[in-house]
C-alpha positions in Angstrom: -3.7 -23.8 -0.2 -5.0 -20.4 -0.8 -8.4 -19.4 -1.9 -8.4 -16.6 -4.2 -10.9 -14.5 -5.6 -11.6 -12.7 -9.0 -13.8 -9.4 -8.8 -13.7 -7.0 -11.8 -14.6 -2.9 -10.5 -15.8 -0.1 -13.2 -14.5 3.1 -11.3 -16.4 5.9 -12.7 -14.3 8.9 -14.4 -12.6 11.3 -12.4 -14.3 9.2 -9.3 -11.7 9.2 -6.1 -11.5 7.3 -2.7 -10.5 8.6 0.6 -8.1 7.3 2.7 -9.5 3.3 3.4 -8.0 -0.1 4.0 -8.4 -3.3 2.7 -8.0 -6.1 5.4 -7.4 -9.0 2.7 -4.1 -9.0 0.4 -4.8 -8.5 -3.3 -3.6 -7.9 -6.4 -5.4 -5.1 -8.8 -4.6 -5.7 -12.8 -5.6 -2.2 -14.3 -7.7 -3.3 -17.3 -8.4 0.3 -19.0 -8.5 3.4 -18.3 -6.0 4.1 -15.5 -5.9 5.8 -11.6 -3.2 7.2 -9.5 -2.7 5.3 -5.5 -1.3 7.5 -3.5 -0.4 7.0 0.7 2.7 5.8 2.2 4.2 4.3 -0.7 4.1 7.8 -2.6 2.2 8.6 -5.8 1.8 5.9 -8.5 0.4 6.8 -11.5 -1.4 3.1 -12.3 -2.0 2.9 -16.0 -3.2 -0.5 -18.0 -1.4 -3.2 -17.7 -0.1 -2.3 -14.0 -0.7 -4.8 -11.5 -0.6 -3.3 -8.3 -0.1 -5.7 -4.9 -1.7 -4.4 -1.7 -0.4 -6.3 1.2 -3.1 -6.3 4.5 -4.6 -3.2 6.1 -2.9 -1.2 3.1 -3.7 2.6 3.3 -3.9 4.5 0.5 -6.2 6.5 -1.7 -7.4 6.2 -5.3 -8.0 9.0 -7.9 -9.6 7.4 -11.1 -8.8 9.2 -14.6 -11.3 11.3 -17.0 -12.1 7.7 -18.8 -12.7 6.4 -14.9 -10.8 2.6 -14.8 -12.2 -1.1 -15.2 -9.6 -2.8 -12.9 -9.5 -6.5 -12.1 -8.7 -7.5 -8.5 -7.4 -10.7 -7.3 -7.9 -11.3 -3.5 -6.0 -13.5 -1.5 -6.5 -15.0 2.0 -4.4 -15.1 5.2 -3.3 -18.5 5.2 -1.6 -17.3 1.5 1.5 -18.5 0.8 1.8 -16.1 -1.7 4.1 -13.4 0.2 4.4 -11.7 -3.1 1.0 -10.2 -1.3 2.3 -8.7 1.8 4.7 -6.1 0.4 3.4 -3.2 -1.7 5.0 -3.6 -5.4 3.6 -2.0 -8.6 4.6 -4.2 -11.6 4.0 -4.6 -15.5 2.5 -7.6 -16.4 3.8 -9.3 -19.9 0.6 -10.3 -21.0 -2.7 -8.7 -18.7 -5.0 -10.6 -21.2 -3.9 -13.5 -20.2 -4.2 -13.0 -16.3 -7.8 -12.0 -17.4 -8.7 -14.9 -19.0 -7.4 -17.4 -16.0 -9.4 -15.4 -13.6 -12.9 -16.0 -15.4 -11.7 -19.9 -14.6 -9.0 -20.2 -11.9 -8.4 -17.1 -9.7 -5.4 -18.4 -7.9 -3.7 -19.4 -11.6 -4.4 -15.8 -12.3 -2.0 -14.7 -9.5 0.5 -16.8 -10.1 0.6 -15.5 -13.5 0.5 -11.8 -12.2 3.1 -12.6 -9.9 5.7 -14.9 -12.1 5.5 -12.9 -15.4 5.6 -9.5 -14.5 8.3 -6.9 -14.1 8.7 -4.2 -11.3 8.2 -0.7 -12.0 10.2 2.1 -11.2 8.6 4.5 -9.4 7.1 7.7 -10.6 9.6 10.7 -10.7 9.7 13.3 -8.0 7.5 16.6 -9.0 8.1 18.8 -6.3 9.4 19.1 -2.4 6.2 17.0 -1.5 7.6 13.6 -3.3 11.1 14.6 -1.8 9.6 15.1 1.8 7.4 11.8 1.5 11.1 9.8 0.2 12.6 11.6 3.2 10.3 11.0 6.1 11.1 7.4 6.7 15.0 8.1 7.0 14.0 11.1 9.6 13.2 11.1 13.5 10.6 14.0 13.0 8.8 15.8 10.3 11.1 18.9 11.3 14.3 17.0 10.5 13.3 16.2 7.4 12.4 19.5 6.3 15.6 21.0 7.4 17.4 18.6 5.5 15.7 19.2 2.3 16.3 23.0 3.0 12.6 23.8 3.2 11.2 27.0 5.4 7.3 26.1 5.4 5.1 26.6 8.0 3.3 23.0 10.1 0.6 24.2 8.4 1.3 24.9 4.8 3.0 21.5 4.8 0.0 19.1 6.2 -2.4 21.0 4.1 0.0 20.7 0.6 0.9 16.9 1.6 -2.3 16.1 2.2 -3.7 17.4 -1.2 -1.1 15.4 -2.7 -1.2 12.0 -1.0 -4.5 12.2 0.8 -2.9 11.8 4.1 -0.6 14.1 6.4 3.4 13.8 6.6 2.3 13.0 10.8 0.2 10.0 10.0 2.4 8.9 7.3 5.1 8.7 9.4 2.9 6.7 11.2 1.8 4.5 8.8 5.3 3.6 7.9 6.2 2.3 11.7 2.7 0.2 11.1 3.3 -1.5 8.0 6.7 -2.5 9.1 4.8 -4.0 12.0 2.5 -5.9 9.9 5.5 -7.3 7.6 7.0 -8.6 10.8 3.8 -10.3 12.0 3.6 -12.0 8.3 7.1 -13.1 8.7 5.9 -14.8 12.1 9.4 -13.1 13.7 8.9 -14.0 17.4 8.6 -11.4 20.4 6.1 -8.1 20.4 8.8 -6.2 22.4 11.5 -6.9 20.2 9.4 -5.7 16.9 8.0 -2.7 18.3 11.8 -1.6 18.7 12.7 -2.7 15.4 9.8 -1.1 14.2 10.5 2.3 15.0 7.5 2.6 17.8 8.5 4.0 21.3 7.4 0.2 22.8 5.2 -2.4 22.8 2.5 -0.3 24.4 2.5 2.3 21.6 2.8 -0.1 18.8 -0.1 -1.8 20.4 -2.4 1.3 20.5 -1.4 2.4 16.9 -2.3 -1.1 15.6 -5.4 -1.2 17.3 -6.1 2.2 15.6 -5.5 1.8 12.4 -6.7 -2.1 12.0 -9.1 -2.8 14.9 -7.1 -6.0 16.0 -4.1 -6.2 18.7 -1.0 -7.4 17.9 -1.7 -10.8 18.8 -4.8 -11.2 16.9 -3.3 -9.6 13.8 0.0 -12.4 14.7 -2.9 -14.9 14.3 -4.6 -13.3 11.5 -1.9 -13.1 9.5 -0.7 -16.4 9.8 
């Protein structure tokens, strides 16, 4: 059984977070007021009502409105067997005062709630080539390739410095971060051999998947395995 958590956050207005990572799976319920997540997964403008699941180790950044955000977060543990947890999914919930109200009393009913009566949301629509090049990196071997198939003649350093401003992170590290969360997925889905995953991951091999997990969580693949289970 999973224990779960309830922990209401008042984000002041126009307040912002770097780049950070949450090692527990949760679920954030956007009470009022509203913010916009933005890292591997794009831009999501998160407005009340959203319920936004962050799987483990989740990169991203938050930039809180002009009436700040009161946002209610739901935190799972490992031994979950809520998987709903482990992918990154922006959804509507049908009724938010309700999940509220079972969180004051029974966390883990509020999650179930979050998770069974809610509705996934389209994502936002792309603005400008920086949306585009952040949909197109995952389907490209190198930042270069990408750009030449959108047709874009920027320099390396016009487009870290404009992707950056726009999703807190560069197009090198969320690259990166893509390979990583795959990773992470597979470890949650207990598929078998390190070897095998790094491939299917997109990593070089087990040594470099290894060394990028260890960077970006602090654990090695077979703690996170453990971890995660």
């Amino acid at each position: 059984m999973a224990s779960v958590v309830a922990h209401f956050s008042f984000q002041p207005p126009n307040g912002s977070r770097q780049p950070h990572r949450h090692a527990e799976p949760y679920a954030a319920l956007v009470l009022s007021g509203g913010y916009i997540e933005a890292g591997p997964d794009g831009l999501w403008n998160c407005r009340p009502g959203d319920v936004v699941f962050n799987p483990p180790f989740h990169l991203h950044t938050n930039r809180f409105a002009q009436r700040g955000g009161k946002v209610l977060k739901l935190i799972s543990s490992y031994q979950s067997d809520l998987q709903e947890c482990h992918t990154f999914t922006v959804r509507r919930a049908k009724n938010p005062g309700n999940i509220e109200r079972l969180s004051r009393v029974d966390p883990r009913s509020a999650l179930l709630e979050a998770i069974e009566n809610s509705t996934y949301r389209d994502a936002d629509p792309v603005v400008d080539w920086r949306d585009a090049l952040a949909r197109q990196l995952p389907h490209s071997r190198t930042i270069g390739d990408a750009l030449r198939v959108l047709d874009l003649n920027y320099s390396s350093a016009h487009v870290s410095r404009a992707f950056s401003d726009r999703f807190g992170i560069g197009p090198r590290t969320f690259g990166t971060e893509q390979k990583v969360r795959s990773a992470l997925r597979a470890f949650s889905r207990r598929e078998p051999g390190l070897a095998i995953i790094a491939a299917g991951t997109g990593f070089v091999d087990q040594a470099h998947m290894s060394k990028a997990l260890k960077a970006a969580t602090g654990y090695t693949p077979r703690a996170l395995q453990k971890l995660l289970h």
